[in-house]
C-alpha positions as CSV (number, residue, x, y, z in Angstrom):
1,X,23.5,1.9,-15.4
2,X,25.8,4.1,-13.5
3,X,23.2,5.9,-11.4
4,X,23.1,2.7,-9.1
5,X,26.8,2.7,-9.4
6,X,27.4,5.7,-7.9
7,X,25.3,6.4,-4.9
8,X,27.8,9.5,-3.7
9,X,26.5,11.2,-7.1
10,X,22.8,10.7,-5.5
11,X,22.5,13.5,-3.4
12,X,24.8,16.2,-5.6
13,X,23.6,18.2,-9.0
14,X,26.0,17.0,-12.1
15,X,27.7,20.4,-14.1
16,X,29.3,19.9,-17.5
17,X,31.9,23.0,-17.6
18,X,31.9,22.8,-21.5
19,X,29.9,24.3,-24.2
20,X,31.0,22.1,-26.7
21,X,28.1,19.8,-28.3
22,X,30.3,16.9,-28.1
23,X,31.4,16.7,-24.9
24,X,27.4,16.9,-24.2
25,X,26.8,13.9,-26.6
26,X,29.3,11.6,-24.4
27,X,28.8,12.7,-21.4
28,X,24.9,11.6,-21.9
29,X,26.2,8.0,-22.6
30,X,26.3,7.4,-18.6
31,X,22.9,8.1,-18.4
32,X,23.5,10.2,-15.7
33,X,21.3,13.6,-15.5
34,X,23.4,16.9,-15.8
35,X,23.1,20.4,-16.8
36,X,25.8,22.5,-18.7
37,X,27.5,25.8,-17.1
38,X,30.1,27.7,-19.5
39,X,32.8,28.5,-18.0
40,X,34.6,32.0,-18.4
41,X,37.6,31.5,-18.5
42,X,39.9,33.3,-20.8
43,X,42.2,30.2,-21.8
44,X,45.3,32.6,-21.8
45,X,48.1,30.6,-19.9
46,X,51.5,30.8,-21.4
47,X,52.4,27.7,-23.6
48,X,55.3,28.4,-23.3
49,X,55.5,27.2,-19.8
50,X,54.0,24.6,-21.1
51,X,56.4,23.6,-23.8
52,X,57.4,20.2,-22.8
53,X,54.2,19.6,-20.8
54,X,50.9,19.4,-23.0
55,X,49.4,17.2,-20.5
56,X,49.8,19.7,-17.6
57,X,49.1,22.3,-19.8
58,X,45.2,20.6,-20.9
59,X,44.7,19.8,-16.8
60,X,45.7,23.3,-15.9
61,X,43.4,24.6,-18.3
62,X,40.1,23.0,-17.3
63,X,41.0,23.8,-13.3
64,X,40.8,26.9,-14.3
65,X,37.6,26.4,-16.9
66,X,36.2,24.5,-13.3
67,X,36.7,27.5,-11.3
68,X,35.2,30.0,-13.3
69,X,32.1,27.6,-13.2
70,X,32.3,27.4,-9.4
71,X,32.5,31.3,-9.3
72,X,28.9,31.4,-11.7
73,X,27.3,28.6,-9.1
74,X,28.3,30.0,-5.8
75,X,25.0,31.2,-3.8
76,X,23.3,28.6,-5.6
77,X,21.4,25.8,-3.4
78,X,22.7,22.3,-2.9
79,X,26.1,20.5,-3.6
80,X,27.5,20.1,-7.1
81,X,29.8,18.1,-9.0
82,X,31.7,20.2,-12.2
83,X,33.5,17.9,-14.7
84,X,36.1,20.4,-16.6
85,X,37.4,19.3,-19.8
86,X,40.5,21.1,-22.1
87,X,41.5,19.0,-25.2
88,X,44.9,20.2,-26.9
89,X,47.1,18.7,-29.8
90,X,50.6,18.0,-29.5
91,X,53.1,17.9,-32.3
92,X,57.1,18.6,-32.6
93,X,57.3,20.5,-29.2
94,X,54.1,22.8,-30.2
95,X,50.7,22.7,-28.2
96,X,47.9,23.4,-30.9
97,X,44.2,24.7,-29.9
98,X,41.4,25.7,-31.9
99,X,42.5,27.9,-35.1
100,X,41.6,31.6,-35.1
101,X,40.2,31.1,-38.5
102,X,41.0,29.7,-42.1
103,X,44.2,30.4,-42.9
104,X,45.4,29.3,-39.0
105,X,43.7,26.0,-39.9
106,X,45.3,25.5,-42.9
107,X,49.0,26.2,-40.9
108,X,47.6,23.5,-38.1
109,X,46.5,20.7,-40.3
110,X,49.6,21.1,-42.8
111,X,51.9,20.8,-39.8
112,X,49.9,17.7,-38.9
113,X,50.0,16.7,-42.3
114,X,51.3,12.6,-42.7
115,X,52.5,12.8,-38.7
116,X,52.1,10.6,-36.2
117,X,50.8,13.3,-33.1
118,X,49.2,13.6,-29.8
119,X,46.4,14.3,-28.3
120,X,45.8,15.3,-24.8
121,X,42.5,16.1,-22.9
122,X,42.9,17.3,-18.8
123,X,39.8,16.6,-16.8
124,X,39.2,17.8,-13.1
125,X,36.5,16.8,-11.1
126,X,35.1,19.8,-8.4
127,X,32.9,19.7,-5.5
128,X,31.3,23.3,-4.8
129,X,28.7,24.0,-2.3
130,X,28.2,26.2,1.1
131,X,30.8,28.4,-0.9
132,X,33.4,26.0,-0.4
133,X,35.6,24.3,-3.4
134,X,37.4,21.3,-3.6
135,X,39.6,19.7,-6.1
136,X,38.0,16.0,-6.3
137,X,39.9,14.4,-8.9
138,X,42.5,15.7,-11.4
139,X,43.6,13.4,-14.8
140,X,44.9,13.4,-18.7
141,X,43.9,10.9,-21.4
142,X,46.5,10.8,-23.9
143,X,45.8,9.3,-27.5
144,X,48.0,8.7,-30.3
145,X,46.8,10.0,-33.8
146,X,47.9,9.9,-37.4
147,X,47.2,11.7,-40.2
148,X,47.4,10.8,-43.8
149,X,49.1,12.3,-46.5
150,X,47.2,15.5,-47.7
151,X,46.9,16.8,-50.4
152,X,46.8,20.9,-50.5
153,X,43.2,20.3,-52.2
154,X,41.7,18.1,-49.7
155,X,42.8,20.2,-46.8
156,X,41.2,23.4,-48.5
157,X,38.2,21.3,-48.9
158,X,38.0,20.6,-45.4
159,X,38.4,24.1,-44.2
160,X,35.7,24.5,-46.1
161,X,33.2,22.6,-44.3
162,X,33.4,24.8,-41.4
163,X,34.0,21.8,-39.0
164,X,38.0,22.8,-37.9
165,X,37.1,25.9,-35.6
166,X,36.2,24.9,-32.8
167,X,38.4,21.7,-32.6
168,X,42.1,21.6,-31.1
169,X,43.9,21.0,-34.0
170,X,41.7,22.5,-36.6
171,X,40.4,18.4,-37.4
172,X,37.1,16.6,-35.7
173,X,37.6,12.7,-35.7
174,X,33.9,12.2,-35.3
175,X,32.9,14.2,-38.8
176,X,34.2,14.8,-42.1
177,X,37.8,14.7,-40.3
178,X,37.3,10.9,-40.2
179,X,38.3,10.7,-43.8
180,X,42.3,12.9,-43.3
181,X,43.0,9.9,-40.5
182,X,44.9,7.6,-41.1
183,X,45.1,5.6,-37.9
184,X,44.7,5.9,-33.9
185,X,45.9,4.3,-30.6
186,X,44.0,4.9,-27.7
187,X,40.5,6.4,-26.3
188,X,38.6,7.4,-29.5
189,X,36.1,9.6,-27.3
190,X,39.4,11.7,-25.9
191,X,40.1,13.0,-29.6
192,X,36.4,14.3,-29.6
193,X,37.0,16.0,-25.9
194,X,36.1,13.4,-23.2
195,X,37.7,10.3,-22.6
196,X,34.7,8.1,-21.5
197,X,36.7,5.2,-19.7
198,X,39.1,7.4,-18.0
199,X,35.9,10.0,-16.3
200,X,33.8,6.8,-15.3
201,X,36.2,4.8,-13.7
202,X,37.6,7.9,-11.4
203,X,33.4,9.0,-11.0
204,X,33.6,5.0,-9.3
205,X,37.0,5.6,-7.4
206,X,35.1,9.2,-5.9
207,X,31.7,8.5,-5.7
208,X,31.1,4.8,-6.2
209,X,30.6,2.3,-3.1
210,X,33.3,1.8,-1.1
């Protein structure tokens, strides 16, 4: 549907910046062909500078995920469009990632543990080609999560499944996290990494007909 919605996209090469499977899996529900490109980038910006500004933080994050994927492309023929995605949690003043391992999962989901939190994903949209870079569109998808009350058990449990370490927040709405939520306002795709609504409707503001 969207490829004859979007004739700007016709003559350009799609790039996911993302390794993560998910992202992938929504990102295929445009039906628009892409390749993936990991990015490189070290995800070390303070959080502290960050404190009061998750949002910024997330948008911050995947300009620089979207550079370091413009770096790997440069020389490469033809023009390009890189979507780069960062998906943080936000809870009490503290910016949560992905947990190191077990016991930092356990720490994350017992802080989350029967609260109301936040979750933020930044997306930027780049144009590279004829070793030029520019900054097409820049957003954040905020979406209002709550956990239930958990048990010391079922969060063990969980950890054990494996499926908290590579999610912000140490939880994965789309698998056996389904079952620690309680309830959720807003974009269901941002809590897996990619707000769907949010990226097509700014891919029509960019590239759609004018």
């Amino acid at each position: 549907m969207f490829s004859t919605l979007l004739p700007g996209l016709r003559s350009r090469e799609i790039i996911l910046g993302s390794a993560s499977p998910r992202r992938e899996e929504i990102l295929r529900k445009l039906g628009l062909p892409f390749r993936v490109v990991t990015s490189q980038f070290a995800e070390d910006l303070d959080k502290a500078n960050y404190r009061s500004r998750p949002a910024d933080y997330a948008v911050e994050n995947a300009y620089c995920k979207g550079t370091s994927v413009c770096e790997q492309l440069n020389g490469q023929p033809g023009s390009k469009v890189v979507i780069a995605c960062d998906t943080v949690v936000y809870c009490d003043g503290k910016i949560y990632e992905k947990p190191s391992d077990a016991q930092d999962a356990y720490q994350m989901i017992s802080e989350l543990n029967d609260k109301e939190h936040d979750v933020f994903t930044g997306i930027v949209l780049l144009e590279t080609g004829a070793n030029e870079v520019k900054v097409v569109a820049k957003f954040s998808v905020a979406t209002k999560v709550h956990l239930g009350h958990l048990t010391e058990d079922i969060i063990s449990a969980y950890i054990a499944t494996a499926e908290p370490f590579d999610k912000a927040g140490g939880y994965g709405i789309q698998g056996a996290g389904a079952t620690l939520i309680k309830e959720i306002h807003g974009d269901f795709y941002n809590v897996m990494g990619l707000p769907l609504y949010a990226l097509a409707q700014n891919l029509l503001l960019v590239y759609g007909d004018k």
